[in-house]
C-alpha positions in Angstrom: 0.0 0.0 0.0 1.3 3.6 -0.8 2.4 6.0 1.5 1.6 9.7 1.9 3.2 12.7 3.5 0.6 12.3 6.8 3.0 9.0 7.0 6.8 10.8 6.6 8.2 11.2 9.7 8.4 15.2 10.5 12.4 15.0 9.7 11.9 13.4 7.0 9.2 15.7 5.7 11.3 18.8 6.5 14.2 17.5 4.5 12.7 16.8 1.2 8.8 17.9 0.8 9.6 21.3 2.9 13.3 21.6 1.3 11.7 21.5 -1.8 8.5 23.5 -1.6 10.6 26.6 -0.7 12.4 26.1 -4.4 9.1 25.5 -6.4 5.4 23.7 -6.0 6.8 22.1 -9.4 9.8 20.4 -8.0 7.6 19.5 -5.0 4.9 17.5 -7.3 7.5 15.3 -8.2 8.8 14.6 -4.8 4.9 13.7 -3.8 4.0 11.8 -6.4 7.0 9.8 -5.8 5.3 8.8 -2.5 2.8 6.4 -4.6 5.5 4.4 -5.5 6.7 3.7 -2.0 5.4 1.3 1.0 7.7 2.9 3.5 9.8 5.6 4.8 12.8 3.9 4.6 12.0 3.2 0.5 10.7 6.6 -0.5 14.0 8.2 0.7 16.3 5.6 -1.3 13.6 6.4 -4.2 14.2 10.2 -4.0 18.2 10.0 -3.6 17.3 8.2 -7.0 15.4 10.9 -8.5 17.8 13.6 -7.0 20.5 11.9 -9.0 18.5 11.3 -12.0 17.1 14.8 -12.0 21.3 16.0 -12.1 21.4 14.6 -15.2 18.4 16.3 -16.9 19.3 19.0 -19.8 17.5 22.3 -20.3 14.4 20.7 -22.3 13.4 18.2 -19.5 13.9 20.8 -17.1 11.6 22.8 -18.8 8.5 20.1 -19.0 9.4 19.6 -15.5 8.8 23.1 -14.4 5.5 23.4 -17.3 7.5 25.9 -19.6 8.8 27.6 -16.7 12.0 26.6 -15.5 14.6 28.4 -13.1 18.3 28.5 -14.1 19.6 25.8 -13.9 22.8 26.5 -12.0 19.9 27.2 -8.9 18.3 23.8 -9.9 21.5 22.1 -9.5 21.8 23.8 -6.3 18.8 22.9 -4.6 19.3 19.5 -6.1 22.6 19.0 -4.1 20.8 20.6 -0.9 18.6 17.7 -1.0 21.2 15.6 -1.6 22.5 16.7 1.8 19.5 16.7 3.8 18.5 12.9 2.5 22.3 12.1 3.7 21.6 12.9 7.2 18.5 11.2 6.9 20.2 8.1 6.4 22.7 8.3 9.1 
């Protein structure tokens, strides 16, 4: 059965849902949605460590679909990418 946020630890909800809420509502979508894929805490943040990393390697089109014709730079995209990089690091430890 799928998870959702109601079922993320606070911590964990801080570090990636809240992390990436502040960047965009866009960027956030994915992160959620990501949560129907996974039947625990533990799995959803291996799942977005793998989308972090994925999303690293996306070039300017995909970013743009991502963010529905509106992307930011993506120097800042990288950047919050690696910030939630960080935070899911300390999530694991």
């Amino acid at each position: 059965m799928a998870i959702d946020t109601d079922d993320l630890s606070t911590k964990t909800y801080k570090a990636i849902i809240s992390e990436s809420e502040k960047f965009d509502d866009n960027l956030t979508l994915q992160f959620g949605l990501l949560l129907y894929e996974c039947e625990s805490e533990k799995e959803y943040i291996e799942k977005a460590e793998k989308l972090v990393h994925r999303m690293l390697k996306y070039n300017e089109d995909v970013v743009d679909d991502l963010f529905f014709g509106e992307p930011p730079l993506m120097e800042d995209f990288h950047t919050i990418l690696q910030k939630l990089l960080v935070n899911i690091s300390k999530l694991k430890n």
